[in-house]
C-alpha positions in Angstrom: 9.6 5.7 3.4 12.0 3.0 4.9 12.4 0.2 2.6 10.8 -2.2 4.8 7.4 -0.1 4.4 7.9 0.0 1.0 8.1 -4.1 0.8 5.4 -4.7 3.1 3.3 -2.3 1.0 4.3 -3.9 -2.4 3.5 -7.5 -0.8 0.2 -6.1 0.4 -0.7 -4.7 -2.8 0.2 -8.2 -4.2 -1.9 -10.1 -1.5 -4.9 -7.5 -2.8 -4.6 -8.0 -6.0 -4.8 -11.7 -6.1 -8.0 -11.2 -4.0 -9.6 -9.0 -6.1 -8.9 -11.1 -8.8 -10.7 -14.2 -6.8 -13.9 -11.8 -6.0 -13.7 -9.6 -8.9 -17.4 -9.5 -9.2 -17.5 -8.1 -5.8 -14.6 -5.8 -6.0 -15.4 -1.3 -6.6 -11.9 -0.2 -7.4 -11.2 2.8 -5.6 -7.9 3.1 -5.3 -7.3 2.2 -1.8 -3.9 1.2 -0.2 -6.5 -0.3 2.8 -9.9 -1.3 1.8 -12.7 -3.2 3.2 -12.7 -7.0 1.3 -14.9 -5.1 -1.4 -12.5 -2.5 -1.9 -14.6 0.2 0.2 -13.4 2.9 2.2 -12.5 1.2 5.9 -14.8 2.5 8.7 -12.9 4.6 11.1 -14.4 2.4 14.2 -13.0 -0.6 12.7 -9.5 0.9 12.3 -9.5 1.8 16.2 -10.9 -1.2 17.1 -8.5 -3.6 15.6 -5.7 -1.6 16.2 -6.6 -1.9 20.2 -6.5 -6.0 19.5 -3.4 -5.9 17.8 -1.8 -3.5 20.6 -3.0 -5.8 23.5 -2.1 -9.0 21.8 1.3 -7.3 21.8 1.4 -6.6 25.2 1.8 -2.6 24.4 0.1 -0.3 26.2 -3.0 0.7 25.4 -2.3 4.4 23.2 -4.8 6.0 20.8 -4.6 5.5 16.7 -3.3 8.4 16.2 -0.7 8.4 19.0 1.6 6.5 16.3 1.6 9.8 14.7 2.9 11.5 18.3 5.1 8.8 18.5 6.8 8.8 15.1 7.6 12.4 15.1 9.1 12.5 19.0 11.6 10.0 17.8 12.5 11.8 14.6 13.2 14.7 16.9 14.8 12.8 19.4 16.9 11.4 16.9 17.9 14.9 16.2 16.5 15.0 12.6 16.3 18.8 11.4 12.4 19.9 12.5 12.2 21.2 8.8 12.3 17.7 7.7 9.8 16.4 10.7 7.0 19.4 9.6 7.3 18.0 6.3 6.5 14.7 6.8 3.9 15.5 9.7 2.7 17.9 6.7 2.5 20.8 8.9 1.7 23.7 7.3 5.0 26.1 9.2 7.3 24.4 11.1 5.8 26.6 14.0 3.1 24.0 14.2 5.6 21.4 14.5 7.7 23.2 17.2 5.1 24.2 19.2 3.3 20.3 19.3 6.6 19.0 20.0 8.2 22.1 21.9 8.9 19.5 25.6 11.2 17.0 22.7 13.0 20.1 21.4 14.0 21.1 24.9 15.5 17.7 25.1 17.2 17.7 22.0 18.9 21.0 23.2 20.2 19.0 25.6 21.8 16.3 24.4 22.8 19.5 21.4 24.9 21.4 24.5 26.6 18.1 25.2 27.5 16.9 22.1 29.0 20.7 21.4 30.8 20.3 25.1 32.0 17.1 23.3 33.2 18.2 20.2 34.9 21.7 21.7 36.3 20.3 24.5 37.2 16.9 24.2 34.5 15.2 26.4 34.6 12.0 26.8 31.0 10.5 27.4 31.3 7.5 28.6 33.3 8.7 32.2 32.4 12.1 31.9 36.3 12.9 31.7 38.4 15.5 29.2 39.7 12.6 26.3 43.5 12.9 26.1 44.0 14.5 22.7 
């Protein structure tokens, strides 16, 4: 995880534990990164619902929950990370899974794969589309 996750998810754990400690008589420890002000299990309805108020308070478009996930991987791809490392983190079982989800971003990234290659064999220069003196 990027180190800014991994703050925000220390400083969260810290903000929980200081509440559990105020309503300890309420708390059920179960473990949960994201619990309910008990420490239940979040209800899946909630999730979705407060996500869409976060989103439109943002001024994003509306997008599903679970269009992050879409999201996160189309930039890993179009960021030209290897696909092995993408099915991982997805945790796709074969990276066929991965490849055929994301098969439209992979055509891109062949793309922008030819061009960096023209680039490297030939001396293309991107930015005017000229050979580089070299």
């Amino acid at each position: 995880m990027p180190p800014e996750a991994v703050a925000a998810l220390r400083k969260h754990r810290d903000r929980q534990a200081f509440e559990r400690a105020a309503d300890g008589d309420f708390w059920t420890d179960l473990d949960f990164v994201f619990a309910t002000p008990t420490g239940g299990p979040l209800h899946p309805a909630n999730v979705v619902r407060n996500f869409a108020k976060i989103t439109a308070r943002a001024g994003a478009p509306r997008i599903r929950f679970h269009d992050l996930r879409h999201t996160h991987a189309t930039w890993l791809i179009a960021s030209s990370q290897p696909i092995t490392a993408v099915s991982e983190r997805l945790g796709h079982d074969t990276v066929s899974i991965t490849l055929d989800t994301y098969a439209h971003v992979v055509a891109d990234t062949r793309d922008h794969a030819a061009e960096a290659m023209s680039a490297l064999l030939f001396g293309a220069d991107d930015r005017d589309g000229e050979a580089a003196d070299g």
